[in-house]
N, C-alpha and C positions, 0 to 999 in steps of 0.2 A: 504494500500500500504506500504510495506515495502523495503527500502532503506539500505541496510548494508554491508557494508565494501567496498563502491568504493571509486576509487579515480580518481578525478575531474581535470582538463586542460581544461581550457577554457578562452574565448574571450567576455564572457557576463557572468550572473550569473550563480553561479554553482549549486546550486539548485532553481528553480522559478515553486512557488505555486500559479496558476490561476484556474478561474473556469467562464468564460465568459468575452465578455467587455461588459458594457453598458448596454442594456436591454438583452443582449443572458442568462437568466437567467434558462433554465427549462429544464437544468440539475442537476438545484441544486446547493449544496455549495460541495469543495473539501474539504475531511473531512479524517478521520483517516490515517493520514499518520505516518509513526515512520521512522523518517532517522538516524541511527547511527555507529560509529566506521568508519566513514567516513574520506577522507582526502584532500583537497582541494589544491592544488596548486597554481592556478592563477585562476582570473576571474576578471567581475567589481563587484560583492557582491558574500558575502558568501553564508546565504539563506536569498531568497526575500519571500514574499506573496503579490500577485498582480504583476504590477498593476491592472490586468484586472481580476477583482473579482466583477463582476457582481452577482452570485450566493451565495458568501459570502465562508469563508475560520473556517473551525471549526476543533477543535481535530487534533492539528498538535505537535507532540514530537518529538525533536530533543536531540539527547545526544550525549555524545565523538566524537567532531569531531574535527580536528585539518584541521585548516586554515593558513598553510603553509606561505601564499605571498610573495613566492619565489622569483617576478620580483619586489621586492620592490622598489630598486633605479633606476628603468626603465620605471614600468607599475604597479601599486601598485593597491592593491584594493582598491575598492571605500570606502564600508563599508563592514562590517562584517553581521549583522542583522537585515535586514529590512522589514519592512511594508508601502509601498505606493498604495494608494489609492484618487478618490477626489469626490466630488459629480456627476460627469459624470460616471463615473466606478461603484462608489456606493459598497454596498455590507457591511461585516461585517468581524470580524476577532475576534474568541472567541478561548478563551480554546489551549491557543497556549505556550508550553512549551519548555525549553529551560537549560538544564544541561551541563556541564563543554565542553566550549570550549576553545581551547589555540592558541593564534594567538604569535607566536615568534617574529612575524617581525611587528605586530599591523596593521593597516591600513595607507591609503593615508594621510601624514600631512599637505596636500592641501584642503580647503573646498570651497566646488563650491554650486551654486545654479541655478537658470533656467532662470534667465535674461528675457529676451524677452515672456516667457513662464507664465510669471506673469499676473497677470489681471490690466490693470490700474483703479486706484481706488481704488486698495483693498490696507488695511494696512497689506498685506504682500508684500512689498517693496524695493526700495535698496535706499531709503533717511537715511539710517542705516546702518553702516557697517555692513558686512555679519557675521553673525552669533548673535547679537544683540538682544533682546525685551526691547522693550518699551510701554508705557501704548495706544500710539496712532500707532507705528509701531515694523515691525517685520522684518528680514532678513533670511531667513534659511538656513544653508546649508546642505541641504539635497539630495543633489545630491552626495558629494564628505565630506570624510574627517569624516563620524561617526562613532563609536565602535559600536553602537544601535541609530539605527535611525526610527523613526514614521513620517510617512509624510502622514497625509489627504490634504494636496493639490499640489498634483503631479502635475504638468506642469497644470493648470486649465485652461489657455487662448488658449489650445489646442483643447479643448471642446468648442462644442458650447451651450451643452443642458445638463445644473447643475443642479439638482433636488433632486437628494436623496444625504442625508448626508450622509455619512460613519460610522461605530459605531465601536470602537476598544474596545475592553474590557477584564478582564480576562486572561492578557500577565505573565507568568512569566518566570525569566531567572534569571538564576544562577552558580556559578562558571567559569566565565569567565575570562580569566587568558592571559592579553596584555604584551606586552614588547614593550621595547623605540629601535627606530633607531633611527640614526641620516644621514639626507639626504638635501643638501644644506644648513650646518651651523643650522639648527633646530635639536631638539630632542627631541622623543616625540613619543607615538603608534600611535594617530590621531590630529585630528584638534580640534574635540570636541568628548568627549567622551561619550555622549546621547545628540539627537536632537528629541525631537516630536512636532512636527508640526500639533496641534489638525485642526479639521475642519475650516473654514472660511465661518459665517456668510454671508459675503459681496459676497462670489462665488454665493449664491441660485439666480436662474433667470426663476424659474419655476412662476404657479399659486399663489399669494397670498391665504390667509396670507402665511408668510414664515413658514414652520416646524419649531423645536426647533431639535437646531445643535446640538447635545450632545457633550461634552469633549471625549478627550481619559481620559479612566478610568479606575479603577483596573489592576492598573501595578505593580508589585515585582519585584525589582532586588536585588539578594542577594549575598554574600557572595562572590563579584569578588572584582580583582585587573586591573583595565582597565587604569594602566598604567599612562604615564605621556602626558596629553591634551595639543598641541601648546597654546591654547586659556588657559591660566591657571588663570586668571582674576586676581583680581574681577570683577564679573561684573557692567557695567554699561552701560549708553544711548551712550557709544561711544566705548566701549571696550567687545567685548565676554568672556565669563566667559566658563567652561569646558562642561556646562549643559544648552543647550536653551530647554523652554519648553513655549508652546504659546494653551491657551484652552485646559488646561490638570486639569485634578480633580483627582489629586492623585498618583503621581508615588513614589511608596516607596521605599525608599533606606535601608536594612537592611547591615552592614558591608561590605560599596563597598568604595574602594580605589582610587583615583584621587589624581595621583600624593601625595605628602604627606600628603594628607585629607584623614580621612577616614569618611562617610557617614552616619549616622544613620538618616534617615529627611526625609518626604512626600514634594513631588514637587509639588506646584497649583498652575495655573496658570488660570483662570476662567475670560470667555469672555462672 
């Protein structure tokens, strides 16, 4: 499927990559897509995959696309580039690529997360300010407020039947090129400038023994400038830092920009 040269106005995502919910799995995975020279306007995300990736999401290329968000001081995007999924939806997301996109106006410098939508019990929770990890909790905001965001547990308490883990692998993205507004006395392109939100143990409610949850894994990000993060830290058990990452085995940072840092570092976070 080939995607090239439109331009997007919209009231939900502007591009969203699914391929079943739940068990509607036997059509397969949604696979070679190539979206480019693309131009975004408004929406709530730039491009999604999932949530409802049942069948799994494979060989997906994105280049030149410019993510406008025009209504920034009004109606601002959520995020720029996401992946949500949870063990209800299930499924996988391989081979997903990702070359220079330019958000002039950055995203939402608001970061939200799913409240009610959470599992009681699980240490992904709000006894943590949002956006947070901690050894025994986690806050995400992965609903609002990321430049690049991974969310394996998308509204989970929405589901009643968690079984299959999610498997993200094999993500890279590169030259992404943010800028600061400044909207209600902040300034700044988002809230946090990566959010992934690896699987969660404590969701599985299937047959024992439990599966083994795998981390999100083999991630690249290279060569952007994603701007200046409200959340600019350092982090700690009380305060968000620019980068939450929770059950992650590796997200490599090769010359990526935050605010006046620039990145060379593997991100793990192993649960």
């Amino acid at each position: 499927m080939l995607c090239d040269g439109v331009t997007f106005n919209t009231g939900d995502d502007c591009i969203a990559i699914k391929s079943g919910k739940d068990l509607d799995t036997q059509y397969g995975p949604a696979q070679n897509h190539v979206i480019q020279n693309c131009t975004m306007n408004s929406g709530h995300d730039g491009i999604t995959l999932g949530s409802e990736m049942g069948g799994g999401v494979q060989n997906i290329y994105a280049r030149n696309l410019q993510m406008l968000n025009q209504n920034w001081a009004t109606n601002p995007l959520n995020i720029a580039i996401r992946i949500k999924t949870n063990m209800n939806r299930g499924g996988f997301v391989k081979n997903f690529y990702v070359d220079t996109v330019s958000l002039p106006n950055g995203v939402s410098l608001k970061g939200a997360g799913y409240g009610s939508a959470l599992l009681k019990g699980s240490p992904i929770n709000a006894t943590v300010p949002l956006g947070v990890v901690t050894a025994t909790a986690a806050n995400p905001s992965a609903a609002r407020g990321g430049l690049i965001t991974f969310d394996c547990d998308y509204q989970p308490a929405n589901d009643a039947l968690r079984t299959r883990p999610a498997v993200v692998q094999n993500v890279n993205i590169s030259n992404v090129q943010a800028s600061n507004v400044t909207s209600n006395g902040a300034t700044g392109s988002c809230f946090q400038a990566i959010v992934a939100q690896g699987p969660v143990a404590f969701d599985y409610n299937g047959a024992a023994p439990t599966p083994t949850i795998p981390p999100i894994t083999g991630v690249t990000i290279s060569n952007c400038n994603l701007g200046t993060a409200v959340c600019a830290g350092p982090a700690s058990a009380s305060t968000p830092g620019p980068i939450y990452a929770y059950n992650v085995n590796g997200i490599t940072l090769k010359n990526v920009m935050i605010g006046s840092t620039t990145y060379n570092t593997t991100v793990v976070d192993q649960r």
